[in-house]
N, C-alpha and C positions, 0 to 999 in steps of 0.2 A: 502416452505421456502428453503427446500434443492436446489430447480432447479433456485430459485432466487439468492441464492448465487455463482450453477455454469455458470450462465448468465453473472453475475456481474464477475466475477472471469477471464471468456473467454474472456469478452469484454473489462478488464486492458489487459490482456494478447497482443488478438489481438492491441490494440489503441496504446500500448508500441514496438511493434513488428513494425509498421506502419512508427512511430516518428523514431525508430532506423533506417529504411531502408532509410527514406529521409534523414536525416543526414548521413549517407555511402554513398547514391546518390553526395549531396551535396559537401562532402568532395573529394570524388574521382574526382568530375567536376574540381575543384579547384587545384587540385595536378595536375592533367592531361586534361589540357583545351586542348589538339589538339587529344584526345580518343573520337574516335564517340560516338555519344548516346547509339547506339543498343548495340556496345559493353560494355558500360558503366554500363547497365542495364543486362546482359549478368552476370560480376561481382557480380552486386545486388539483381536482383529478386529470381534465385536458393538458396542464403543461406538464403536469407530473408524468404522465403517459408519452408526450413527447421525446420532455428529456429524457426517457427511460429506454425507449428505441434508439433514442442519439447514441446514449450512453454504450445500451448492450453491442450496436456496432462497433463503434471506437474500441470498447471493451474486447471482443473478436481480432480487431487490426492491431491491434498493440498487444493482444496475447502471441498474437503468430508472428509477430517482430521478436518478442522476449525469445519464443520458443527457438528459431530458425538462426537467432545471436546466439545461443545458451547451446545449442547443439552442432554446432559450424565447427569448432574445434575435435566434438568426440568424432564427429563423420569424414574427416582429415583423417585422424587417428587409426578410423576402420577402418577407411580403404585403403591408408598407407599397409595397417600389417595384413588385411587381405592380400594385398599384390605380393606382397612379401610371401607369407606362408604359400601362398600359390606357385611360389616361384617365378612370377612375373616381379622383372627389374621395373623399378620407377624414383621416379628422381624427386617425387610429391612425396616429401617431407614436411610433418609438423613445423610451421614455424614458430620465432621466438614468444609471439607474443599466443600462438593458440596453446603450446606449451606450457605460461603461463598460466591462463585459464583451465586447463586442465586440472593442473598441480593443487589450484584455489581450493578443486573441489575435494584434498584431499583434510584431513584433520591436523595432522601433525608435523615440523619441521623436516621429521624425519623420515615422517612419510614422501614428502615432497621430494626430500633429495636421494629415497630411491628409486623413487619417477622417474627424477630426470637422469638418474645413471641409465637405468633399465634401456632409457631411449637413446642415451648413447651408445651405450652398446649394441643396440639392436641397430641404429647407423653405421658402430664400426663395423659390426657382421657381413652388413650387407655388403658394405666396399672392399671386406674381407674377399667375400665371395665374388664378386665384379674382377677385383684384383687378379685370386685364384686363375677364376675360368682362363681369363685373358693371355696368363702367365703360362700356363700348362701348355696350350693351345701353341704359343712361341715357342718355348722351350723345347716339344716333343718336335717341333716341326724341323727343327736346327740337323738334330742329327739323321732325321728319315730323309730330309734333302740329300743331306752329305752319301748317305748309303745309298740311298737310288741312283744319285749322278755318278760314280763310282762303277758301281754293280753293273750302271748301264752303256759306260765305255767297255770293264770288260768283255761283258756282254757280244758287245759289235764288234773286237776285235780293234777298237782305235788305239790298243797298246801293247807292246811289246811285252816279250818277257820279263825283260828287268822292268818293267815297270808294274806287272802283275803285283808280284808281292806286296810292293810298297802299298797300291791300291789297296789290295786284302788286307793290310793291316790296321790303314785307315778304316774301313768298314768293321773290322772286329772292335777297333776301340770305339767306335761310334757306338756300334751295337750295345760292346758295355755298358756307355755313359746311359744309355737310351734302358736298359735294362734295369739300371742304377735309379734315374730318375722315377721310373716305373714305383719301384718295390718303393722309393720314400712318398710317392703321392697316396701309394694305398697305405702303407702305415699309419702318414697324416689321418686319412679317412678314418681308419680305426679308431684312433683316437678322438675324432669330431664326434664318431659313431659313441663312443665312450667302451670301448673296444682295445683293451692293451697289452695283450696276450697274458694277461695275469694266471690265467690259467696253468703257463710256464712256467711261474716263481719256484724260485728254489734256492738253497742258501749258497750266494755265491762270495770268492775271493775277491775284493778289488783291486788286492794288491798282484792276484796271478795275473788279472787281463791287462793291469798296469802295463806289466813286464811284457807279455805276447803281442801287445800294441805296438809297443816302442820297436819290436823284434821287427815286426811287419813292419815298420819305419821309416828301417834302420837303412836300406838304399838311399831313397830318397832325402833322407838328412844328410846322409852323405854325399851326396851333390851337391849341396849346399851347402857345407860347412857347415851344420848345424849338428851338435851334442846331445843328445836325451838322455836323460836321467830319471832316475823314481826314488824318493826319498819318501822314506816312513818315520814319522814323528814321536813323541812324546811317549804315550805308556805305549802304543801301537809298535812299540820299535822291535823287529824283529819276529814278531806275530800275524799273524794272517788278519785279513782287512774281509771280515765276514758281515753280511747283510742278507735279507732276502728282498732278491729281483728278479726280473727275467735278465739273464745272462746274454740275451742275444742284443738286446735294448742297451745293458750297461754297457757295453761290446763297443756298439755303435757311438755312445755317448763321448767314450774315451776315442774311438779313433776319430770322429769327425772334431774333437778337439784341439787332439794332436796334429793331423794333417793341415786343418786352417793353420797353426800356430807355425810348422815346418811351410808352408806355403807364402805366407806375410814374412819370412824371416827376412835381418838386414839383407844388402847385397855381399856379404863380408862374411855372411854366416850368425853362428850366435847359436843361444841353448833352448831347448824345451824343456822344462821341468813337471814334472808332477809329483804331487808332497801329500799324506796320506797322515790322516789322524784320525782317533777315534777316542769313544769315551764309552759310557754305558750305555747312553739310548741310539745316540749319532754316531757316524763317521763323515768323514770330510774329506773332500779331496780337492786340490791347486792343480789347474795346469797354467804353468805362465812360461812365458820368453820374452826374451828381450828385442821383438822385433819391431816392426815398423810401425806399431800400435795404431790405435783406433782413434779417428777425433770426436770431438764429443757429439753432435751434432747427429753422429751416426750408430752412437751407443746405444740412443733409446730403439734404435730398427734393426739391429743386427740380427733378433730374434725372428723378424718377421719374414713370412715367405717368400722366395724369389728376391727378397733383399740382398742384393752383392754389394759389399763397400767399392770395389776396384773391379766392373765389370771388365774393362780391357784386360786386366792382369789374366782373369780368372778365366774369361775365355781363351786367354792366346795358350793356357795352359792345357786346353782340353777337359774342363772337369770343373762341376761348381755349378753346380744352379738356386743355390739360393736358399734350401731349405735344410742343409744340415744342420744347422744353429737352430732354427725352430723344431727339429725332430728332438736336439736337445733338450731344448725347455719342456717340451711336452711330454719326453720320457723321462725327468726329473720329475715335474709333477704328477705323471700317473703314480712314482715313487713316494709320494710325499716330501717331496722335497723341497729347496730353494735354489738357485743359482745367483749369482753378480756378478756383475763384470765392473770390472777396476781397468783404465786403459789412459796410455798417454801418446800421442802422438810425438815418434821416434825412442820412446823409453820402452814399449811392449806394452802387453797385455796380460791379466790373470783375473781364468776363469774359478771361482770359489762356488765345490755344489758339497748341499749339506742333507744329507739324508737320513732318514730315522731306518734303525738297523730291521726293523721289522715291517720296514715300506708302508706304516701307516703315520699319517699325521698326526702328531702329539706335541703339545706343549714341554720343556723339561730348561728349567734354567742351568743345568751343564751343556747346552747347545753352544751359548759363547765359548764355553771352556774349550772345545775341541778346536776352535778357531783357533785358539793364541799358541 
């Protein structure tokens, strides 16, 4: 491209040098019609040949300017998602204005603005991944301290028998969380992977994992004062709540719902509800409470990974690292789905996910219907 443009660049040069000297020819003929040719030419050819070197350089230094401006933003571009696909972190981001230049060279508005989505997303990805690593990295390290410092008093003998046990217990429930956190990072993967056990679908009840959710609960509410219910709506009323999903994923969906919702309750107690409707292509389903709700601020991240609204809470609890609500959204959407959240701080929260009963994405104007 470079030697095309000083090709093109030489050859204005030249073609304009050319047209100049015949008009100098021409004029001088005309001024001085009784001037020989030879002399004429004598006149013409030495400055024309001059200017014509001057020019073809100049020509050359302002080709390689054009070319080295006109290509400064696509070589930003390449070495940004070189480093990128390589998996080398780098902080050399397109800026606003070579972004600009980029975009110029596409034809249409709407070419342009999915440019510049493309490169947003390919920024959030990365800080995705920056985030991820960083996160994982903390998270796993929390509870292998806990169990080694533990393991390695029993170990020496620096504790008694009644304190044996307590020790050991702390280390099992570590071990859990640490087992726990395990099984949702590779999920995630699968998912990034485009990997969503679908191979597992099969026609499940909503309304049965509903009920076996709230079952498994049912302690923990109770410490809390807190009520669970499951309510089935409109034609859905007394019918089973059938879809095709993986059973294990919608499983998960409902308790890591529930459990957030039982976990934020007031200090007083208060209800978790989940409310169950369907129609011919969707079914839907609510889980809301009345508890300590969500501010806005924090609505639009709550999906995101290792995002805790109330880390103190969540740690002094033992349990919560941040990505249950993202394992959500992502096993909604492997289903074809949607989620919302509706949240007011101290009024509660309700999560609304609407699914197509045959877990593929389809348009159907009875979708609002199952809402109301």
């Amino acid at each position: 491209m470079k030697k095309k443009i000083r090709r093109q660049s030489m050859l204005a040069a030249c073609l304009f040098m050319l047209v100049a000297s015949i008009v100098h020819f021409l004029v001088l003929s005309k001024v001085t019609p009784a001037m020989p040719f030879s002399r004429r030419l004598g006149y013409v050819v030495p400055p024309a040949l001059l200017m014509l070197l001057c020019s073809l350089f100049f020509a050359r230094v302002i080709a390689n300017r054009i070319y080295e401006e006109a290509m400064r933003p696509q070589r930003v571009m390449v070495r940004y998602l070189k480093n990128l696909f390589s998996g080398r972190l780098t902080d050399e981001a397109p800026t606003t204005e070579e972004e600009a230049e980029l975009t110029s060279l596409l034809e249409t508005s709407q070419e342009r603005a999915e440019f510049l989505q493309q490169l947003a997303n390919v920024r959030e990805n990365e800080n995705m991944r920056r985030q991820f690593s960083a996160n994982v990295s903390h998270e796993l390290k929390s509870p292998l301290t806990s169990i080694n410092g533990y393991a390695e008093m029993i170990e020496s003998g620096m504790v008694g028998p009644e304190d044996t046990r307590r020790f050991a217990g702390i280390i099992y429930r570590e071990g859990i969380r640490l087992l726990n956190m395990i099984n949702e990072i590779i999920q995630l993967s699968k998912f990034d992977t485009g990997y969503s056990d679908f191979d597992q679908r099969e026609v499940i009840n909503l309304h049965e994992i509903a009920h076996a959710q709230m079952e498994t609960f049912q302690q923990s509410a109770a410490h809390r004062n807190v009520r669970l219910e499951v309510e089935v709506r409109g034609d859905g009323a007394g019918n089973a709540i059938l879809m095709q999903g993986n059973r294990r994923l919608m499983t998960d969906v409902v308790g890591n719902l529930v459990s957030n919702a039982i976990k934020y309750s007031k200090p007083e107690g208060g209800y978790v509800r989940i409310r169950l409707s369907q129609n011919e292509d969707y079914v839907v389903m609510m889980v809301e409470d009345d508890g300590i709700g969500i501010a806005p601020e924090n609505q639009k991240r709550v999906f995101e990974r290792f995002y805790v609204v109330d880390p103190g809470r969540t740690r002094s609890e033992g349990s919560g690292t941040g990505l249950g609500l993202s394992l959500v959204k992502h096993t909604v959407a492997s289903h074809g789905g949607t989620i919302h959240l509706e949240s007011a701080l101290g009024e509660g929260s309700r999560f609304t996910i609407t699914l197509p009963k045959d877990g593929k994405v389809k348009e159907s104007e009875e979708k609002d219907d199952a809402e109301d």
